[in-house]
N, C-alpha and C positions, 0 to 999 in steps of 0.2 A: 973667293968669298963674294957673293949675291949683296950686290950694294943693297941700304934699304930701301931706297926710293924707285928701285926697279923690282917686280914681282920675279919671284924664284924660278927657273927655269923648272924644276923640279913640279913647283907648287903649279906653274902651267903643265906642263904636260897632262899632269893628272887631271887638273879641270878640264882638258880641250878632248883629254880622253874618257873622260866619264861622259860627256856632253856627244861625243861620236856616238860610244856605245848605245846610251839613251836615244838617240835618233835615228841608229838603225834599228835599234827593238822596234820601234813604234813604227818605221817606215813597213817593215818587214808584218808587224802587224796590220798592219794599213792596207797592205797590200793582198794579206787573208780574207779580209773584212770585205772587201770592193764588190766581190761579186755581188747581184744585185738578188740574184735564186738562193733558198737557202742552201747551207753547206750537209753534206752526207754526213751519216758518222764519224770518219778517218776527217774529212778537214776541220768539224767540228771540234775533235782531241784534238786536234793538231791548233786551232786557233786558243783553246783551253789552255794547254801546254805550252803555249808563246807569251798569253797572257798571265799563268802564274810566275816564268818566268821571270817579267814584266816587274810585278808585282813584289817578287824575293831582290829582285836589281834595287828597285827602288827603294826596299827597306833597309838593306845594306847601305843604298850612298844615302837614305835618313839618317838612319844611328852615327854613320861617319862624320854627317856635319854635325848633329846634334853633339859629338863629343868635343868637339873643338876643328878649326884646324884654318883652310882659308878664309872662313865666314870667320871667324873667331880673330885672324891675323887683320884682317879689313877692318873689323871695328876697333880692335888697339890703334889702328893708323888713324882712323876716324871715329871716336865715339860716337857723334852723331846718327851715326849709322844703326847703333845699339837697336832703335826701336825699327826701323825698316826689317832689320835682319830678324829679331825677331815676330814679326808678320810672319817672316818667309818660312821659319822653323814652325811655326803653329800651321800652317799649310799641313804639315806632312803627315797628322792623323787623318787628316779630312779626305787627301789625296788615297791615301790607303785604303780608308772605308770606301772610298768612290770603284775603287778597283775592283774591293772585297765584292759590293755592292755586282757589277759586273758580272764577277764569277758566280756568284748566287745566280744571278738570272739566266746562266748560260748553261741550259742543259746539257746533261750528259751526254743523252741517244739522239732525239730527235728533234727538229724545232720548224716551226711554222713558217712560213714567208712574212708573217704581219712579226711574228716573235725577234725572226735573223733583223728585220729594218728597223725593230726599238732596239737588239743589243748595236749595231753599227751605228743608231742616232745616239746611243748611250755613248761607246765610244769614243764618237766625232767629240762628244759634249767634255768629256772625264781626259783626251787629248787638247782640247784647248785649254785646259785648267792646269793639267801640267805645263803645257807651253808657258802659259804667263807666269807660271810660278817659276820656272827657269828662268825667263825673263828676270826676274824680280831680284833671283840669286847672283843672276849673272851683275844686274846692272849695282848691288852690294857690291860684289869683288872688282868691278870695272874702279870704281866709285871708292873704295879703299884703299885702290892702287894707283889711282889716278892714272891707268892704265889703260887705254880700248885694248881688249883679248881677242877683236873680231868674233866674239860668240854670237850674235845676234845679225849676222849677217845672211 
């Protein structure tokens, strides 16, 4: 049995695995993104297709916190946390619509050189916003566990 005062082996894994998968989506996207020419059709789907992925990932691990679970264990340990935590849960319409936002802008067939370097500054802008807001979650769970998870390293 998981003393209380050490986080669940269990309840890490999952955070240390949702947080991998999240950062190779976005490295692996990042990595579409780079070229500085626009993208043909085929890389265009293909960059589409990574991003709604992207997109379905992250409303699944929404809904997950949103129902309860580590975020929810963190502030039983620390109420204090109550209103940080939820900051971090109001995040996750905005983050959505930023993405949604994205996919709108990214057409189907064909796109411009001035068009590819707004959706890759969009991007860069809608990746840093995630980051902080993992930032935000993580340093809740650190901060309820009295735990460093090494997530922010």
């Amino acid at each position: 049995m998981a003393s209380f005062d050490r986080i669940d082996p269990v309840i890490l894994g999952h955070i240390l695995g949702q947080h991998r998968d999240l950062h190779a989506q976005m490295l692996s996207l990042r990595a579409l993104c780079e070229d500085a020419a626009a993208p043909d059709r085929q890389r265009l789907t293909e960059v589409r297709g990574r991003l709604s992925g992207l997109r379905e990932y992250l409303r699944q691990h929404f809904e997950q916190e949103e129902r309860g679970g580590f975020m929810e264990e963190s502030i039983a340990r620390m109420p204090r946390l109550s209103v940080v935590a939820r900051e971090v849960l109001a995040d996750h319409p905005r983050l959505l619509a930023e993405i949604d936002g994205l996919l709108e802008r990214l057409p189907m067939r064909d796109i411009s050189a001035e068009a590819w370097a707004a959706v890759k500054r969009d991007f860069a802008v809608f990746t840093d916003h995630l980051l902080a807001h993992e930032r935000n979650e993580h340093a809740v769970v650190q901060e309820g566990y009295n735990e460093d998870l090494g997530l922010d390293d």
